[in-house]
VOPAGU-2260 file (C-alpha; in pm, 1 decimal, decimal comma):
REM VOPAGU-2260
SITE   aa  ch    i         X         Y         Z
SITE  UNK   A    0     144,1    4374,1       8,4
SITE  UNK   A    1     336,6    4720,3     -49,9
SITE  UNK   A    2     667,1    4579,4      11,7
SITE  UNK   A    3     572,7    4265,9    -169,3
SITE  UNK   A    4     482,4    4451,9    -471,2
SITE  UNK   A    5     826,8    4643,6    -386,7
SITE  UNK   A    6    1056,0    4356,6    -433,4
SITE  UNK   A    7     886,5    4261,9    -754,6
SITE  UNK   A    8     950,2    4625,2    -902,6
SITE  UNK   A    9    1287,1    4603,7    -769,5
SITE  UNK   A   10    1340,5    4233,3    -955,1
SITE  UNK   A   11    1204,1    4376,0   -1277,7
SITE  UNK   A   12    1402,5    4669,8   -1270,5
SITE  UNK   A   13    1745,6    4477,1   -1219,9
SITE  UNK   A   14    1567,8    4255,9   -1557,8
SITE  UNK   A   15    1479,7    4488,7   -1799,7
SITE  UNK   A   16    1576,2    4846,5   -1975,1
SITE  UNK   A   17    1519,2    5132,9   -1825,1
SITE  UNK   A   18    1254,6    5241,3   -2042,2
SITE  UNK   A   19    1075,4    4930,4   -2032,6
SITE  UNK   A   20    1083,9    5018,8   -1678,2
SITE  UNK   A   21     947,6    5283,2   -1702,9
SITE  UNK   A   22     657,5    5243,8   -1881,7
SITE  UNK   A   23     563,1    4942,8   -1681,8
SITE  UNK   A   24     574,8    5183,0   -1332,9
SITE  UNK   A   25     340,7    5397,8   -1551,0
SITE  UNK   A   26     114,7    5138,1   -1657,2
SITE  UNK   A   27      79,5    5006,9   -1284,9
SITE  UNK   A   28      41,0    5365,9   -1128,3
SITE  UNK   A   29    -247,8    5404,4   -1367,2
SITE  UNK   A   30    -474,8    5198,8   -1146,9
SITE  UNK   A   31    -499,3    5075,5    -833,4
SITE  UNK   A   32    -272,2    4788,1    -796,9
SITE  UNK   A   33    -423,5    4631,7    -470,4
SITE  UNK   A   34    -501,5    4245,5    -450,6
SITE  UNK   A   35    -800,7    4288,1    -299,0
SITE  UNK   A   36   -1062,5    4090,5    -532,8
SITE  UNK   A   37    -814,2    4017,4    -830,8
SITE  UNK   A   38    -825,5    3667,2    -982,5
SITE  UNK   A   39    -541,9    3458,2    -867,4
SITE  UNK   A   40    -617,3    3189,5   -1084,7
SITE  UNK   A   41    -538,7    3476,3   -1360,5
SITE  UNK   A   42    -155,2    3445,9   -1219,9
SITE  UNK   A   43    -152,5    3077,5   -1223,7
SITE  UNK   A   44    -188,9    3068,4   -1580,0
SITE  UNK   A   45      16,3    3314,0   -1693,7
SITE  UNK   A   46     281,9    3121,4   -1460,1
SITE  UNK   A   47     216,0    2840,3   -1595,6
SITE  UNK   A   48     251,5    2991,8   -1971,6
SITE  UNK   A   49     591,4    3210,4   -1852,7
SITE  UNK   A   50     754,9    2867,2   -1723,2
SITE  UNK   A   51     697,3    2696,6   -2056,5
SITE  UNK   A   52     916,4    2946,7   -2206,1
SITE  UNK   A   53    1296,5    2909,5   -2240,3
SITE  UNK   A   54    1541,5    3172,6   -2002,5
SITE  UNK   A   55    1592,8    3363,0   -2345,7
SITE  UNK   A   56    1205,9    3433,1   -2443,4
SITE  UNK   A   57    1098,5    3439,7   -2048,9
SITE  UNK   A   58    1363,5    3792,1   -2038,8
SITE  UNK   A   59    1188,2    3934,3   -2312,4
SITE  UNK   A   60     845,7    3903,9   -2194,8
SITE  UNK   A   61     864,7    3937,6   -1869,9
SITE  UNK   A   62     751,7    4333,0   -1908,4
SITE  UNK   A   63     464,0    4197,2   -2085,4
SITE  UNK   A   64     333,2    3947,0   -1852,1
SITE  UNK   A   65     383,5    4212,5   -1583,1
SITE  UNK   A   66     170,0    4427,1   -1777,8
SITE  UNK   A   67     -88,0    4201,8   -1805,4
SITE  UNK   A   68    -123,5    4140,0   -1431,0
SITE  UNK   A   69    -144,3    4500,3   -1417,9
SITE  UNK   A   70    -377,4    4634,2   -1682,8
SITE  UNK   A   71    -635,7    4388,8   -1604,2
SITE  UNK   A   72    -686,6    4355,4   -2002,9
SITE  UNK   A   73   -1022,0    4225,1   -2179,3
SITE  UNK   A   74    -835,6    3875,3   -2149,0
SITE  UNK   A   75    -798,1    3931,6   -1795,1
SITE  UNK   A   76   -1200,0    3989,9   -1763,2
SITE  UNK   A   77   -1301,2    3700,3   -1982,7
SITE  UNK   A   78   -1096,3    3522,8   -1717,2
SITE  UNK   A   79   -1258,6    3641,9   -1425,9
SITE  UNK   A   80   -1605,7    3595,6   -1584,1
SITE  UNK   A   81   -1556,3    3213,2   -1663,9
SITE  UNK   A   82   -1399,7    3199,3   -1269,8
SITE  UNK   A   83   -1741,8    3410,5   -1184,8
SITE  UNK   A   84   -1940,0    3138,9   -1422,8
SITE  UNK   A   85   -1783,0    2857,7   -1258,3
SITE  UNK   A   86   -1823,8    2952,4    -869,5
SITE  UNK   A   87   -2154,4    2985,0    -959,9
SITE  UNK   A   88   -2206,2    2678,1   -1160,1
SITE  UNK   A   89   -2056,0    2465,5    -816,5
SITE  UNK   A   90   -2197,3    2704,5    -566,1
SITE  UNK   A   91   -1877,4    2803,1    -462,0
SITE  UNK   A   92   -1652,0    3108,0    -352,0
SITE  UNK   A   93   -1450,2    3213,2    -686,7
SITE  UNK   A   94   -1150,9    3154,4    -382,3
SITE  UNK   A   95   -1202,3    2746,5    -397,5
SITE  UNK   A   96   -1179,2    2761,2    -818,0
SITE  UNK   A   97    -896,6    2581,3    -891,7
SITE  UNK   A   98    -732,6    2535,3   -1238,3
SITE  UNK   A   99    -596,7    2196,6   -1372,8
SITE  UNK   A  100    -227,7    2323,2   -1389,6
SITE  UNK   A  101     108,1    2129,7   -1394,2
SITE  UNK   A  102     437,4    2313,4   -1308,8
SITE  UNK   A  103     767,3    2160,2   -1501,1
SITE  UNK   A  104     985,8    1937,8   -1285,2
SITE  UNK   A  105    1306,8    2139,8   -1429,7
SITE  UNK   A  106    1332,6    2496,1   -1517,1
SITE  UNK   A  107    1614,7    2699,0   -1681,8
SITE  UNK   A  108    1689,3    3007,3   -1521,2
């Protein structure tokens, strides 16, 4: 996960300033950035949302989407609780929620 989380850092830094840069280490050294019990799902949307963007808009934001993965923000939580709401509602794992997501046939990088 470590060297996962590694190359990512390494692909963000090559993308964006080095203050931007900084401040997202900063943000993700703030708290514990392990996968253990995060949403997935949470990633698939903002995928999803990152993809529909053109090349231009996707280099600007990618320091916020990153953030967002990492601060776990109140939109992050309402997330999780619908997941929570859901699993429960099917009597289910939150693991076998699924969203309802198409990925674009064609992409500009």
């Amino acid at each position: 996960m470590r060297e996962f989380q590694a190359a990512i850092a390494y692909c963000i830094q090559e993308t964006v300033t080095e203050h931007t840069f900084t401040r997202l280490i900063n943000t993700m050294n703030r708290r514990s950035m392990s996968g253990v019990y995060y949403f997935t799902q949470y990633i698939d949307l903002l995928n999803i949302k990152f993809s529909e963007m053109d090349a231009e808009k996707r280099l600007k934001n990618i320091s916020v989407y990153a953030k967002r993965i990492a601060e776990q923000s109140d939109e992050y939580q309402q997330f999780a609780s619908e997941i929570r709401e859901s699993a429960k509602k099917y009597n289910c794992s939150v693991d076998e929620i699924r969203l309802k997501l198409e990925y674009p046939e064609d992409m500009e990088w």
